[in-house]
C-alpha positions as CSV (number, residue, x, y, z in Angstrom):
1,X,1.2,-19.2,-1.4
2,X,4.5,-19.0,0.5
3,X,5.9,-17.0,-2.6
4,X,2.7,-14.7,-2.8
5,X,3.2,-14.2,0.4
6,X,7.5,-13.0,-0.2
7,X,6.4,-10.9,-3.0
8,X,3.6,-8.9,-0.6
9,X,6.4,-8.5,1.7
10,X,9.4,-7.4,-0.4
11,X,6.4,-5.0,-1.4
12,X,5.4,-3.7,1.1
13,X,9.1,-3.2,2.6
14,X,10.3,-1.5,-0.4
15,X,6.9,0.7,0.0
16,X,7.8,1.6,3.7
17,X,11.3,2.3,2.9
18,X,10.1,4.7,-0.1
19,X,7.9,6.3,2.8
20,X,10.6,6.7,5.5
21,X,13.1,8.2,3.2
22,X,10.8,10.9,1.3
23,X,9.3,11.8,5.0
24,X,13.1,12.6,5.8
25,X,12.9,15.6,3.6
26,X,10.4,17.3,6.1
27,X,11.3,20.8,6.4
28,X,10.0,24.4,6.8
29,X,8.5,24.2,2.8
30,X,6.2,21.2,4.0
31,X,3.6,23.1,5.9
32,X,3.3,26.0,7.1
33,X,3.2,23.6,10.9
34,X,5.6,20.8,10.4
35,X,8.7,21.7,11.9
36,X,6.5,22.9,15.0
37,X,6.8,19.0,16.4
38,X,10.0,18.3,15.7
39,X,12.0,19.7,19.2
40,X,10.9,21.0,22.4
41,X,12.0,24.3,23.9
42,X,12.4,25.7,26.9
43,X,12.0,30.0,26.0
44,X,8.7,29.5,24.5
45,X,6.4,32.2,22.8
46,X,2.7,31.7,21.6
47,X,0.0,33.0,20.1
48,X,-1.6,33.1,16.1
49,X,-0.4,34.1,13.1
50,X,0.5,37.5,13.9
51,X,3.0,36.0,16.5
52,X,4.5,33.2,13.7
53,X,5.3,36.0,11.5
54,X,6.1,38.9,14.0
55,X,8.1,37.3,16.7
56,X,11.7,36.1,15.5
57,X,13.5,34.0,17.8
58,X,17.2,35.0,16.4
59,X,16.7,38.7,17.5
60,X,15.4,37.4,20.9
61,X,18.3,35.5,21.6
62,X,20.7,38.3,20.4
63,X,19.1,40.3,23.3
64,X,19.2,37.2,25.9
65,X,22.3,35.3,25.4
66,X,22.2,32.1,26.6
67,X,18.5,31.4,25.4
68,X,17.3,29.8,22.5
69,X,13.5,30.1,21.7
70,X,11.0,28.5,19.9
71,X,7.9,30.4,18.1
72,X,4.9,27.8,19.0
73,X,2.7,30.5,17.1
74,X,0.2,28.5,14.9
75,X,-2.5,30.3,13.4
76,X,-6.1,31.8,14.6
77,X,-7.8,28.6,13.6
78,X,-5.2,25.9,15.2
79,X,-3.9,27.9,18.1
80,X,-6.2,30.3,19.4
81,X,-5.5,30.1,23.6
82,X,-8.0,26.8,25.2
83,X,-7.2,23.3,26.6
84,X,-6.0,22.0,23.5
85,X,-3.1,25.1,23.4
86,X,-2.2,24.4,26.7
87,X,-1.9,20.6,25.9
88,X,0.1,20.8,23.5
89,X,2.5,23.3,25.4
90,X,2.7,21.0,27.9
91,X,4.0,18.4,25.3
92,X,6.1,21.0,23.9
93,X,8.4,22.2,26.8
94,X,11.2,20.3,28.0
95,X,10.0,18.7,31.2
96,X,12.7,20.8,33.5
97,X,13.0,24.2,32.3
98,X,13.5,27.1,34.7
99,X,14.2,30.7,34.1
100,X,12.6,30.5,30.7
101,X,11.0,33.3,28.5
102,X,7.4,32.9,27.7
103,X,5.9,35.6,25.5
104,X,2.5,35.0,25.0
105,X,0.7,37.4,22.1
106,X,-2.2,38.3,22.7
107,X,-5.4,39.8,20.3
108,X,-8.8,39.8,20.9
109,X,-9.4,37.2,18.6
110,X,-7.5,34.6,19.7
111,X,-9.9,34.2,23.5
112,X,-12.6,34.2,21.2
113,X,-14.8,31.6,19.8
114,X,-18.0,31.5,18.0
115,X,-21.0,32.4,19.4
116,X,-22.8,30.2,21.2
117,X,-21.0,27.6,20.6
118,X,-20.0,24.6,22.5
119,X,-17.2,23.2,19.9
120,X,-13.9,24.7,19.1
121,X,-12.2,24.8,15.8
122,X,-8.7,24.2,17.0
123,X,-10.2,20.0,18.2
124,X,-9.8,19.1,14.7
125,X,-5.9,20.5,14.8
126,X,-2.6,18.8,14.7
127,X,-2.3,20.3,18.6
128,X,-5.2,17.9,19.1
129,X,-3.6,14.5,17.7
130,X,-0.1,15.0,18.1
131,X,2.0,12.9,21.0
132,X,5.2,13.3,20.3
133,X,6.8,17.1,19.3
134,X,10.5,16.1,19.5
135,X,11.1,13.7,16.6
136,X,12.8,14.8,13.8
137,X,11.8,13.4,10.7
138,X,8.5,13.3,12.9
139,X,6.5,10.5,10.7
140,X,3.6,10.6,13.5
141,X,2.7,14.0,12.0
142,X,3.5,13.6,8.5
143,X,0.8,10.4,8.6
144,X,-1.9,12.5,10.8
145,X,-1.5,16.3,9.5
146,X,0.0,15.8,5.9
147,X,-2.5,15.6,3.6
148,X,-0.6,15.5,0.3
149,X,1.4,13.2,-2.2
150,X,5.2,12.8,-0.3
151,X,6.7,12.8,-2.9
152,X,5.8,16.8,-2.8
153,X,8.0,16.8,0.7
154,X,11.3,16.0,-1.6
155,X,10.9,17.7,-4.6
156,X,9.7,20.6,-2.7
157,X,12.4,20.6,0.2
158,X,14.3,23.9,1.1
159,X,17.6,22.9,-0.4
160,X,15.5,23.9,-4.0
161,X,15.0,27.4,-2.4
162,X,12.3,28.4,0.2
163,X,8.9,28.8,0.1
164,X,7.3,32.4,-0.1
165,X,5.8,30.9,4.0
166,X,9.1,29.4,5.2
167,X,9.0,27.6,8.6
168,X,12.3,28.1,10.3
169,X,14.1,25.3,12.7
170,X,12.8,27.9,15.5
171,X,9.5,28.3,14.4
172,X,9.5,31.7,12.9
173,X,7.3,31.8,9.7
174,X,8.9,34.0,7.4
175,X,6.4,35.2,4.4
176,X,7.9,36.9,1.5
177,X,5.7,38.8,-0.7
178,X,5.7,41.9,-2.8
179,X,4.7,44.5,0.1
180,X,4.4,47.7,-2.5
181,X,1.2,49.8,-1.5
182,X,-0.9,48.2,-4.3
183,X,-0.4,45.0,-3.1
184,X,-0.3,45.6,0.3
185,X,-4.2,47.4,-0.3
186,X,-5.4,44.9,-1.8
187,X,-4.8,42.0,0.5
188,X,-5.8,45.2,3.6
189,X,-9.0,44.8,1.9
190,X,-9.7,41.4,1.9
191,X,-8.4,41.5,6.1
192,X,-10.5,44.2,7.0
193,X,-13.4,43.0,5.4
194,X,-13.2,39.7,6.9
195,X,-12.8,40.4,10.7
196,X,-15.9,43.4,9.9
197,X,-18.0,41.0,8.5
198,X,-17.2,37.7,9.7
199,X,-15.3,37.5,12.8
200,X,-16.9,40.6,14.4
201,X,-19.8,39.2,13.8
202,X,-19.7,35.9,14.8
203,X,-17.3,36.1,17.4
204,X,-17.5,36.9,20.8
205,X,-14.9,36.9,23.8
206,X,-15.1,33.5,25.1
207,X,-14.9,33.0,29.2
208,X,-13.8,29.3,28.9
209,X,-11.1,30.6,26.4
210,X,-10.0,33.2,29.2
211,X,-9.7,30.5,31.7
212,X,-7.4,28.4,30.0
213,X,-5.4,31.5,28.9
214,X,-4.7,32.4,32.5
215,X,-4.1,28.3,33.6
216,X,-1.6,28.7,30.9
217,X,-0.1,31.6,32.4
218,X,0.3,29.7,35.6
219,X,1.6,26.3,34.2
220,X,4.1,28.9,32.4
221,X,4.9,31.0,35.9
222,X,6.1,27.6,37.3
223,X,9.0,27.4,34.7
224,X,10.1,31.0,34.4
225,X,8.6,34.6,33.4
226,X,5.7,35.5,31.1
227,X,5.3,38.2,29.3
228,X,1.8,39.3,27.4
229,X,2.2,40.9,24.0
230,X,-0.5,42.7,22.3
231,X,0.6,43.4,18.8
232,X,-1.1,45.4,16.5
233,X,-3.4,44.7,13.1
234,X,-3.1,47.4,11.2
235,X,-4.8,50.2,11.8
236,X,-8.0,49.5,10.2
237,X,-8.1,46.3,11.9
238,X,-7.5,48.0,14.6
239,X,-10.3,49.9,14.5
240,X,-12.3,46.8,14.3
241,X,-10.9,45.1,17.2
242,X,-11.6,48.6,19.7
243,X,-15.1,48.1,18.8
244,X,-15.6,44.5,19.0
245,X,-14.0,44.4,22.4
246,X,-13.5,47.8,24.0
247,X,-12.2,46.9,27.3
248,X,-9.4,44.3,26.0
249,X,-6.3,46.1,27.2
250,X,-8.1,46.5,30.4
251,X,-8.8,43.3,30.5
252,X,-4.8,42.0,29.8
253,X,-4.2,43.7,32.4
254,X,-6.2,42.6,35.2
255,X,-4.9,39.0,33.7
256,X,-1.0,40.0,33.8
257,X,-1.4,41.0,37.1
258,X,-3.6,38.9,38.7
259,X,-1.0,36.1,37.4
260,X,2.2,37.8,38.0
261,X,2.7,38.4,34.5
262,X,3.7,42.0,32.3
263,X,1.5,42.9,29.6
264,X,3.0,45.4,26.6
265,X,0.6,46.6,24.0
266,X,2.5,48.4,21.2
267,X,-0.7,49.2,18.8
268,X,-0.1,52.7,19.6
269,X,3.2,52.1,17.7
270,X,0.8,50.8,14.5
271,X,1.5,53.7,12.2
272,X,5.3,52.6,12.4
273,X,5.2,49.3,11.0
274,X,4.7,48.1,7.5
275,X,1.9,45.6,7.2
276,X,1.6,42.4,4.6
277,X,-1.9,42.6,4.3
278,X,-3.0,45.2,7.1
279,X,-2.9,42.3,10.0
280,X,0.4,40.5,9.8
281,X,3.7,42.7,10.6
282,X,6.0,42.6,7.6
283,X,9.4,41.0,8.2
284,X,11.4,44.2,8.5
285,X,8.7,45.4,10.9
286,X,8.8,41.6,12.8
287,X,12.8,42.7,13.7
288,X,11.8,45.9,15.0
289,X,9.0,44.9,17.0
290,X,11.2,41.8,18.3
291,X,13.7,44.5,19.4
292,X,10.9,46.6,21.6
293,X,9.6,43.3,23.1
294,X,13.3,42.6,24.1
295,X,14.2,45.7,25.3
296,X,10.6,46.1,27.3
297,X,11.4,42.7,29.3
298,X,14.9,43.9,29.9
299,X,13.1,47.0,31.4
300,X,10.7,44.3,33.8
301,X,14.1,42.8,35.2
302,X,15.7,45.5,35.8
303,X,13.0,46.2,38.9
């Protein structure tokens, strides 16, 4: 029994250790989330997936020396704005930070939820089960959130090359593809169809999703400045956002102000961006756009 016993153990040690040292490979080709719980920040910006691809944190910093941020972007399913967002920012940003940066993109689907419904998608998200955001390898996510064989982790790890979705240190998803005009209409066509057909339709602008936007724009006003940042679809998803919620700009800014925050919409800059698949700003496009956020803000503290 007693060398049973031994055997089971040297087992399950040598399984452990196998465990511990393929999780060390997490990087930004795990998931398109992973390195999102690895280190806290204290220049923070959120939003969806138009904010992970558009918002890059090296062209920030470039324009505010002394400031590193961190792109806690997720996507529309896992980070649309609600208690479980604000949770996890709270989890997220180092416990003393003052004078930080909070850019906090804004679109009229992410305050939305389904209709009438009392459940939200984003309770069944790694923001919803994660404690700890500042361990790197961070096992407590690869056992909750990482649904595939590990040994994927090290035979897929960045020093092989990156990912087409690449998850940077500071959270920026980068997304390579092939942004010719065929390509580009095709994958516009499968966007606009969607948010026409199934979002618009099932959606609506949700007032419990509003609250806990504007509580996080408080919580945030206690550690520095925020800034709201509408960017655009393209414009065909544009189109569908004006009719499924008119009034949104209006209503960004009655929030910015009521909050002491500054709200920038550049969709009337749309036509001057190239588009992945007519919703997500290109990377080229992301550095531009980065640069107008940074030089707007610089605008704000200059009055």
């Amino acid at each position: 029994m007693k060398k049973f016993l031994f055997k089971i153990s040297l087992y399950i040690i040598g399984l452990i250790t196998v465990f511990l040292f393929l999780g060390s490979y997490g990087d930004g080709n795990t998931d398109d989330n992973y390195l999102q719980f690895v280190r806290q920040g204290d220049n923070i910006i959120m939003g969806d997936s138009r904010g992970a691809q558009a918002i890059i944190p090296d062209t920030l910093e470039k324009n505010f020396p002394g400031h590193v941020f961190d792109n806690f972007s997720l996507n529309i399913t896992y980070s649309p704005y609600g208690e479980i967002y604000l949770k996890g920012l709270k989890r997220k940003i180092k416990p003393n930070t003052k004078n930080g940066i909070f850019i906090l993109t804004v679109d009229p689907w992410n305050v939305s939820n389904a209709k009438n419904s009392k459940s939200f998608p984003e309770e069944h998200s790694a923001l919803n089960n994660m404690w700890f955001y500042n361990l790197n390898p961070n096992y407590e996510y690869l056992v909750k959130n990482y649904h595939k064989s590990w040994f994927l982790i090290y035979r897929d790890r960045a020093a092989q090359g990156k990912s087409n979705t690449f998850l940077h240190d500071n959270g920026w998803l980068e997304v390579t593809v092939d942004v010719s005009p065929e390509k580009v209409a095709e994958r516009e066509m499968e966007k606009v169809t969607f948010y026409r057909d199934v979002m618009a339709t099932s959606q609506e602008i949700s007032p419990v999703r509003l609250k806990y936007f504007e509580e996080t724009i408080q919580f945030l006003n206690q550690h520095g400045k925020v800034y709201l940042v509408r960017i655009p679809g393209g414009v065909k998803v544009n189109e569908i956002e004006q009719k499924y919620a008119p009034h949104f700009n209006q209503l960004m800014k009655e929030i910015a102000q009521r909050n002491h925050a500054s709200y920038f919409d550049f969709c009337p800059l749309v036509k001057s961006y190239t588009f992945t698949d007519g919703n997500h700003l290109y990377k080229e496009s992301g550095k531009i756009l980065t640069k107008q956020i940074a030089d707007s803000i610089k605008k704000v503290q200059k009055l």
